[in-house]
N, C-alpha and C positions, 0 to 999 in steps of 0.2 A: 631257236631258243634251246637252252640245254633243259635237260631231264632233273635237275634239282633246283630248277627258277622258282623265286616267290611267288609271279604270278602267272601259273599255267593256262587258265584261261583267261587272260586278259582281250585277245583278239573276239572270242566270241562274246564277249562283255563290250567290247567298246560298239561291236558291231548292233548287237542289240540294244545299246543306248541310240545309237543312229537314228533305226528303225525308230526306235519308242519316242524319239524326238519329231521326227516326220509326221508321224501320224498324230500327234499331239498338236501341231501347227497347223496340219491338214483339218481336223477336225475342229480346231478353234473357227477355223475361217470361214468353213460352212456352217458352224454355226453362228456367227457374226452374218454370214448373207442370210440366214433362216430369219433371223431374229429383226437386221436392220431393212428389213422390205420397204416400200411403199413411201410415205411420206417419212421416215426414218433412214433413206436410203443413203444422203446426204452426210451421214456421222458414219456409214458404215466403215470407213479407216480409222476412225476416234476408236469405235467397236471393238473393231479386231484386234487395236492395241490393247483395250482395257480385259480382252478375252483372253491375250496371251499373254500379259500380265499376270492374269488372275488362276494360270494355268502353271505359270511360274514360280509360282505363290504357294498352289498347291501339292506341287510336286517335292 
């Protein structure tokens, strides 16, 4: 990229969106296995959509 681009940091931007993406999905899921334990285990894929839904919601 040249030295007078609009967006100079864009590569450590998109890379850090990655990241923050990952760990957002990671962390939804365990917490969907935390939460759908036991006689709840059964919806734990219902779960994890409405966890990462609601992660997408809030971002």
């Amino acid at each position: 990229m040249s030295k007078d681009s609009r967006y100079p940091n864009i590569i450590p931007d998109i890379i850090a969106g990655i990241v923050n993406g990952i760990v957002i999905v990671v962390s939804a899921m365990a917490l969907g296995a935390l939460i759908f334990t036991g006689e709840l285990s059964i919806y734990l894929p219902q779960g994890i959509g409405i966890l990462l839904f609601g992660s997408l919601i809030f971002a």
